[in-house]
C-alpha positions in Angstrom: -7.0 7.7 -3.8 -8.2 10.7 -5.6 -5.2 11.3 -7.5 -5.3 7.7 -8.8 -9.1 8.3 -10.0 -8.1 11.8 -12.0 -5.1 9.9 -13.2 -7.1 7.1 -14.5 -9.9 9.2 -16.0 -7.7 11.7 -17.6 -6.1 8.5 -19.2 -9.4 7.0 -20.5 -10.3 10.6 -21.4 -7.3 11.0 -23.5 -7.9 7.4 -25.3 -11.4 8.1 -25.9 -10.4 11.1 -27.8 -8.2 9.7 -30.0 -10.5 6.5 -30.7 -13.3 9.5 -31.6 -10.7 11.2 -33.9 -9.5 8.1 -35.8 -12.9 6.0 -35.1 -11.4 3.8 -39.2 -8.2 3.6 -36.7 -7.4 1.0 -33.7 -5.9 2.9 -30.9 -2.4 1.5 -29.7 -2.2 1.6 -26.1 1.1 0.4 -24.6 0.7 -0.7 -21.4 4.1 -0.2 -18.8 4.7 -0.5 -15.7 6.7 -0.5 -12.3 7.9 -4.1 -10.4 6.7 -2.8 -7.6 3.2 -1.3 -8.8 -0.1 -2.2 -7.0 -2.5 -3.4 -6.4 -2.8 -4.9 -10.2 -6.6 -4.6 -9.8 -6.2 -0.4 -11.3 -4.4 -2.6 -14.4 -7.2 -5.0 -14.6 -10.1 -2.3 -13.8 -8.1 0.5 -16.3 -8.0 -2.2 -19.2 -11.7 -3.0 -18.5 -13.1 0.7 -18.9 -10.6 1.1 -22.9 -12.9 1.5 -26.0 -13.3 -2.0 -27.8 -11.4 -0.7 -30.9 -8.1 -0.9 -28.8 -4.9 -3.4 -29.3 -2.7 -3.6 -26.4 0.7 -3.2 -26.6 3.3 -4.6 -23.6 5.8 -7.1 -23.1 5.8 -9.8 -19.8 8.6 -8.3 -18.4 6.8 -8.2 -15.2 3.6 -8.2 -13.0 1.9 -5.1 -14.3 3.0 -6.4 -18.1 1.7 -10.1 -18.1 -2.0 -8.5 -16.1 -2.3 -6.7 -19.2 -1.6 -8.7 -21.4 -3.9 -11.3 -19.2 -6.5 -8.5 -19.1 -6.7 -7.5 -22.1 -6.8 -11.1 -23.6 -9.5 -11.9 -21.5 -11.6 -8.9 -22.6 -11.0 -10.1 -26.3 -8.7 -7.0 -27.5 -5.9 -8.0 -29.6 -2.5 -7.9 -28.3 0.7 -7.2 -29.2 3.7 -7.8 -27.1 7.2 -6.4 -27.3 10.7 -7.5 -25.5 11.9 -4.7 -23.9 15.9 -4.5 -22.6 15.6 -3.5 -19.1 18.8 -3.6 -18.2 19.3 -0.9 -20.7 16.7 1.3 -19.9 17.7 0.8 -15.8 20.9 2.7 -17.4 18.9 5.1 -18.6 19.0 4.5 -22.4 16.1 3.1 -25.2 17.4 1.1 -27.2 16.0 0.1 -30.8 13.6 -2.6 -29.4 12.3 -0.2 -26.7 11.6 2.3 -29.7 10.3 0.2 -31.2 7.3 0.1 -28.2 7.3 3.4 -28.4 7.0 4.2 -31.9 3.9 1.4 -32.5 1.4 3.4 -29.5 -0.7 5.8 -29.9 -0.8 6.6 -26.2 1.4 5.1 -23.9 0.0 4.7 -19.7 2.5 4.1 -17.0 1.2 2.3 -14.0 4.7 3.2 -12.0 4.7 4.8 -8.2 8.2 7.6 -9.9 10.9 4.7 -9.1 12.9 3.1 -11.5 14.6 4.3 -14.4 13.5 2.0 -16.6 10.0 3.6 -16.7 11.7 7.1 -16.7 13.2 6.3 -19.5 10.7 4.9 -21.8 8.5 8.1 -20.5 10.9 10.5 -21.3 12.0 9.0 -24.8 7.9 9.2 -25.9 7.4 12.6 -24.6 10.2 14.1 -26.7 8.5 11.2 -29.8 5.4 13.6 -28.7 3.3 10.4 -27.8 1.0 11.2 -25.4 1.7 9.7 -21.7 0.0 9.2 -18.6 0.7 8.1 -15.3 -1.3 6.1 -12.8 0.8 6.0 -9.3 -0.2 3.4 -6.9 -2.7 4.6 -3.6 -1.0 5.7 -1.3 -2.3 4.2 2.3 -4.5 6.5 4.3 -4.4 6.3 8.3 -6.6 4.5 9.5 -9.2 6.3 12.3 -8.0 5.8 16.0 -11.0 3.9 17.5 -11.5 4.6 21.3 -14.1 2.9 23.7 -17.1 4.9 24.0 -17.8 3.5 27.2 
């Protein structure tokens, strides 16, 4: 669980920094993330900590998408959302609409456990755009303590 709490401060960190830099500026954080992300609570909990000044960008392609986009409305940030072609990016390429995601954030944050190449893809085409990404992997499940009789 510690990894998912440096991941998710080094995010807000890194948002924070750019909303102090541009404070006349909305910071664009696009929102992706993995079918198979969870718990969605990180999502909700992440979109709850953002500086006020930020619009949401993401598309309601799936779970971690439409909490979001759910969040964030709920929170009263404005929102934009964007289709994405994953069956494209599963084939590992972006396509115009995809850059177009990419191109309108100012930080983008994966909530994505390293499957899929969809999220790979979109990752790897903003790191070479030199957007700044981060990555928020799900908890991983700790063993739970054998509990013996004391008696």
């Amino acid at each position: 669980m510690t990894a998912n709490v440096a991941q998710f401060a080094g995010a807000l960190q890194a948002i924070s920094t750019l909303t102090a830099r541009q404070p006349a500026q909305p910071v664009r954080v696009a929102i992706i993330g993995s079918t198979s992300f969870s718990p969605l609570s990180l999502v909700t909990s992440f979109i709850a900590h953002l500086p006020t000044n930020c619009v949401i960008l993401s598309s309601q392609t799936d779970k971690v998408n439409q909490q979001a986009l759910t969040t964030a409305r709920h929170y009263g940030y404005k929102v934009e959302e964007f289709m994405l072609d994953w069956t494209q990016l599963e084939a590992g390429s972006v396509d115009a609409k995809d850059n177009e995601l990419i191109h309108s954030a100012s930080i983008i944050v994966a909530f994505w456990g390293n499957q899929g190449q969809g999220i790979a893809s979109i990752l790897a085409a903003a790191r070479e755009a030199k957007i700044p990404v981060f990555t928020i992997s799900p908890p991983t499940s700790l063993p739970r303590p054998i509990q013996r009789p004391l008696f």
